[in-house]
VEXVO-235243 format. One line per field, with one value per residue (C-alpha): residue number from 1; residue in one letter; chain; y, z negated, x negated. Coordinates in steps of 0.02 Angstrom, whole numbers, plus 50000, padded with zeros to 5 digits. Layout:
// residues N
nr <- [NUM,...]
rest <- [a,...]
kette <- [A,...]
py <- [Y,...]
pz <- [Z,...]
px <- [X,...]
END
This chain:
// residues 276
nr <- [1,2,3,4,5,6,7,8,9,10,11,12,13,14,15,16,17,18,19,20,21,22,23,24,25,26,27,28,29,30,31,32,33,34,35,36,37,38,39,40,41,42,43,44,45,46,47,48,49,50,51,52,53,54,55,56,57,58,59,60,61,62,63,64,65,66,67,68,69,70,71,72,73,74,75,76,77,78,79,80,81,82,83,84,85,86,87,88,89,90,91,92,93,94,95,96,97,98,99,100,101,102,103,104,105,106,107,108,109,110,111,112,113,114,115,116,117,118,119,120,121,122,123,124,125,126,127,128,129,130,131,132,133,134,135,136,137,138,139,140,141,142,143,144,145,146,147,148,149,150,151,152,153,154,155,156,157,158,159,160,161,162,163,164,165,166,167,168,169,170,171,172,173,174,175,176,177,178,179,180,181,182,183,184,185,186,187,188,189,190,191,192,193,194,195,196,197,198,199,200,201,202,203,204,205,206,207,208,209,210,211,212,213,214,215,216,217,218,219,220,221,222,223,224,225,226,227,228,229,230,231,232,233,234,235,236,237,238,239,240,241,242,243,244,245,246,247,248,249,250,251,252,253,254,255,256,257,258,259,260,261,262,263,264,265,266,267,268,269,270,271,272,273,274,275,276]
rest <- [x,x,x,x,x,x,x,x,x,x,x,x,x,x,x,x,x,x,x,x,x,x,x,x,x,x,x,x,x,x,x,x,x,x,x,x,x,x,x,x,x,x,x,x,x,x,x,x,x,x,x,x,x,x,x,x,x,x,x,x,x,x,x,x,x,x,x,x,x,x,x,x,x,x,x,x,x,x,x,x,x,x,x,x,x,x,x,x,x,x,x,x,x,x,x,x,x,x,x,x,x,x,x,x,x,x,x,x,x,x,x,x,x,x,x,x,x,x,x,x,x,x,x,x,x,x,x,x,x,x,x,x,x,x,x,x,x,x,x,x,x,x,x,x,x,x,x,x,x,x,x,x,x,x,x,x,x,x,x,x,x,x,x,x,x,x,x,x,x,x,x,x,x,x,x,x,x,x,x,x,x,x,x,x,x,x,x,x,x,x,x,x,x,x,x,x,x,x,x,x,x,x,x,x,x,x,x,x,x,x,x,x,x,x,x,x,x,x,x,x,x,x,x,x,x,x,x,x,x,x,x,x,x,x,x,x,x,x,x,x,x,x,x,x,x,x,x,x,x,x,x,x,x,x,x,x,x,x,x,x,x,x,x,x,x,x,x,x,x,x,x,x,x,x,x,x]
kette <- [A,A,A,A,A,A,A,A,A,A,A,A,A,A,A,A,A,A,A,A,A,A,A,A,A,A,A,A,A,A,A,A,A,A,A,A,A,A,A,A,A,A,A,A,A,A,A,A,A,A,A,A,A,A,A,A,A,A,A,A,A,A,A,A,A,A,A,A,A,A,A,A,A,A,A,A,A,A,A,A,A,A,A,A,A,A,A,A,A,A,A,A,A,A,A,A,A,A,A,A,A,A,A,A,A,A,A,A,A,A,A,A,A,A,A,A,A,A,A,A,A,A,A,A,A,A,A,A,A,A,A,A,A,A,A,A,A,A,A,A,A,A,A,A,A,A,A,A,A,A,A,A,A,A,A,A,A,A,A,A,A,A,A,A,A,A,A,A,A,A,A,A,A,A,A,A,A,A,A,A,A,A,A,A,A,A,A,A,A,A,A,A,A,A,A,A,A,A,A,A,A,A,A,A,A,A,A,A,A,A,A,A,A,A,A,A,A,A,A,A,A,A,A,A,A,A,A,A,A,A,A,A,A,A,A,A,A,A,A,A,A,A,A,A,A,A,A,A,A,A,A,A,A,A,A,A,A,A,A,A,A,A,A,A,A,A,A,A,A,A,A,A,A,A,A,A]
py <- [50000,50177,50280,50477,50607,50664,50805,50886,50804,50885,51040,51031,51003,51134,51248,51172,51221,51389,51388,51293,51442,51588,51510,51501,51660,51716,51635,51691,51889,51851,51801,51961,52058,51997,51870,51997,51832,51715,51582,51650,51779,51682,51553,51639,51749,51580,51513,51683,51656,51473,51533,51689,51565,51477,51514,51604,51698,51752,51808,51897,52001,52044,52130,52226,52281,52329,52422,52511,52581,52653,52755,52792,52852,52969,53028,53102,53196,53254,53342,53435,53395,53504,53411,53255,53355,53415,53252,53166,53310,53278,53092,53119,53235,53102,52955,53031,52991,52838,52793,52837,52729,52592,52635,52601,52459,52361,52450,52344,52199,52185,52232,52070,51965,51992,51860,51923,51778,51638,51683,51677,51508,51449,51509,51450,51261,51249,51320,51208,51046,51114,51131,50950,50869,50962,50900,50740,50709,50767,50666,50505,50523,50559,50389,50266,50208,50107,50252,50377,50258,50269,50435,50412,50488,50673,50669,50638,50765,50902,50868,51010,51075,51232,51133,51004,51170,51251,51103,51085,50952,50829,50733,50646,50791,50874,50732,50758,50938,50889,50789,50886,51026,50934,50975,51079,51104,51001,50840,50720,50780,50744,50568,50543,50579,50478,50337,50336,50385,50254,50172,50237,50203,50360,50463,50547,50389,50423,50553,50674,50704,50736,50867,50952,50947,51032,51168,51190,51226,51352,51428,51494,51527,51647,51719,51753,51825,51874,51976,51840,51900,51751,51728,51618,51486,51464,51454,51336,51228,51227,51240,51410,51500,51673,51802,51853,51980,51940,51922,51721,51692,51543,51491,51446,51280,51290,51337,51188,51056,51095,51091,50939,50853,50913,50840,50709,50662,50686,50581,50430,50485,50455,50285,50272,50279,50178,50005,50008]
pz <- [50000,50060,49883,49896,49787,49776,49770,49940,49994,49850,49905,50078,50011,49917,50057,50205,50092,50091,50281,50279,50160,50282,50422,50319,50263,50431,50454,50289,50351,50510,50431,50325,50468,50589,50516,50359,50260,50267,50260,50147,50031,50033,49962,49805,49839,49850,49664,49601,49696,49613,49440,49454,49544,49389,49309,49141,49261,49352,49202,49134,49290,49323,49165,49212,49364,49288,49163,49307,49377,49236,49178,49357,49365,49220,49280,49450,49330,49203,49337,49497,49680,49701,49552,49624,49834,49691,49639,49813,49889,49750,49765,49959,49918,49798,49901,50058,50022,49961,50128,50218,50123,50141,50347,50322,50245,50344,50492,50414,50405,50567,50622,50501,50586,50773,50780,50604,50480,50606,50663,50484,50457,50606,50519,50341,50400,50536,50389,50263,50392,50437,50255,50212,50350,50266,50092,50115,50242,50079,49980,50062,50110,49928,49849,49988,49998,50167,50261,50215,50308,50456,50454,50411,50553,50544,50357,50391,50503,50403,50241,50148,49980,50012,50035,49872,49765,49836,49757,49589,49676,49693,49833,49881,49868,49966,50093,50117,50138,50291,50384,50348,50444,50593,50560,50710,50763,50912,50940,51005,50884,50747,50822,50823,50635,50581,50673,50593,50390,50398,50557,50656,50823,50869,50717,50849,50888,51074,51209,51187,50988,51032,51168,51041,50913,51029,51075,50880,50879,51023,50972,50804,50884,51008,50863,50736,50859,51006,50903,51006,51161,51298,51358,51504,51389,51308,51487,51538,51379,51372,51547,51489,51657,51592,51629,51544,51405,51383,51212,51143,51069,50969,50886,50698,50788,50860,50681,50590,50726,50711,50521,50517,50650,50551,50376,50459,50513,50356,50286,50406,50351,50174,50230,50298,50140,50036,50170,50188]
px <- [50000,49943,49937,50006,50049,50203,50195,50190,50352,50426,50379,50399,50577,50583,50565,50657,50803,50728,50715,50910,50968,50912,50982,51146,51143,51158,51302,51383,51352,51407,51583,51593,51554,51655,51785,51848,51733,51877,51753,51642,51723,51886,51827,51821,51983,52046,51996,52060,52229,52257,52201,52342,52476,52511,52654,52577,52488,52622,52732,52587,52541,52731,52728,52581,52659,52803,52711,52608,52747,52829,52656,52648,52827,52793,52640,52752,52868,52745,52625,52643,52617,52475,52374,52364,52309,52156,52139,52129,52004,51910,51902,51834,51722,51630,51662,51586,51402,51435,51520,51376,51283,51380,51378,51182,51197,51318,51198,51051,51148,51164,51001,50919,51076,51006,50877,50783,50836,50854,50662,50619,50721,50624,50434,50467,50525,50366,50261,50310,50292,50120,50070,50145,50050,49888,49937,49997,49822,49704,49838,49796,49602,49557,49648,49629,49449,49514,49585,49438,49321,49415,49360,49177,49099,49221,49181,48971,48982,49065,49010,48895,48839,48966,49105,49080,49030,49201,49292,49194,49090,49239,49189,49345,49445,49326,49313,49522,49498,49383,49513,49665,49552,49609,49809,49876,50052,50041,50121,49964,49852,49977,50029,49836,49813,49958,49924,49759,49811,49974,49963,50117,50110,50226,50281,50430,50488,50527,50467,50654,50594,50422,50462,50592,50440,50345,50479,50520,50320,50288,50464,50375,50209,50303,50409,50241,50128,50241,50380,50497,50445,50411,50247,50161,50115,50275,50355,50234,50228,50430,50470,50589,50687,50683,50567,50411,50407,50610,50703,50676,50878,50871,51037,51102,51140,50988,50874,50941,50922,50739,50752,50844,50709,50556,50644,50658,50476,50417,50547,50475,50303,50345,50428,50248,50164,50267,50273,50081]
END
């Protein structure tokens, strides 16, 4: 059996529900904003409207109404018309700022709904795989005598004074460090790796995962140092029919496919460990 921590499935956990929560978000603004939150807000307009349907409830907020109107009766009589065209200037008068604020704010909203927390969805999940496959690669190296010979010769090579003294001289630990150098985000190194630490033929399974892998990837490289703007390489490497320097629109749909597909590779990683 292939010994791992674990630890950095735990976190990689941790924040693909991160990533799953932005992407969610987005959808719970986009109901506010443009379905008056039934989905959202409802919800708990809902709770509130059970809770004041029973039939305490109802007796209790009849007599509150009741008693509503008949201090609001007296307050007609009592004062004139004219009191109460002060009151409602000054009412607008205070409530004007505030309603600009509020503009501003639902303005924001919508300017972190186009594309701004699906893109950030999209670089926490890719993060988090690319810093599992790092942790779980150190993970494995440094307890499995077996596996870390397999990678003698990258380890011979790389290994220095600066690098043991940069992990208080713990050599396997330092020896994991080497290999997990080799992480990228692309899908034949990574097949390559795991085939090596846990002996998986193809990690993806099948050629349609791998290519959506590799879409997920060059989707967040665009997004991090593109500002979402399509370049050559991300044409070429996803075969994409827009134009250059255009817009990239990924979806909600879209966000937690690729969350959903990079849970689930590590998931079959961690099967991985635990059948060797």
């Amino acid at each position: 059996m292939i010994r791992a921590s674990k630890l950095p499935f735990k976190n990689f956990q941790y924040n693909i529900r991160r990533a799953r929560a932005l992407a969610r978000l987005d959808g719970y603004l986009e109901d506010i904003l443009y379905n008056e939150g039934k989905r959202t807000i409802g919800v708990f307009l809902t709770v509130a409207d059970d809770f004041t349907q029973s039939s305490i409830m109802k007796d209790i907020m009849k007599d509150i109404e009741e008693a509503l109107r008949n201090r609001l009766k007296t307050e007609l009589t009592e004062k004139k018309r004219q009191h109460y065209e002060k009151a409602a200037k000054e009412i607008v008068k205070r409530l004007k700022p505030r309603l600009k604020k509020i503009a501003d704010m639902f303005e924001d909203v919508e300017l972190v709904m186009d594309q701004t927390l699906l893109e950030q969805a999209l670089i926490v999940a890719v993060s988090a795989f690319e810093v599992y496959l790092h942790e779980i690669t150190v993970s494995i190296i440094t307890l499995n005598p077996r596996v870390r010979r397999k990678f003698h010769e990258e380890i011979a090579g790389a290994l220095s004074l600066s690098k043991l003294e940069g992990f208080k001289e713990d050599a396997k630990r330092t020896e994991g460090e080497i290999v997990a150098e080799s992480v990228r985000l692309e899908t034949r190194k990574i097949k390559n790796l795991l085939k090596r630490l846990i002996a998986s033929e193809n990690i993806f399974g099948d050629a349609e995962i791998e290519k959506k892998i590799h879409r997920i990837f060059e989707c967040r490289h665009v997004v991090i140092h593109r500002a979402g703007l399509i370049d050559p390489k991300f044409k070429k490497a996803t075969r994409f029919k827009g134009a250059i320097d255009t817009q990239m629109v990924i979806t909600r749909r879209y966000v937690l496919d690729s969350i959903r597909l990079l849970g689930n590779i590590a998931q079959k990683i961690e099967a991985g460990i635990q059948l060797k």
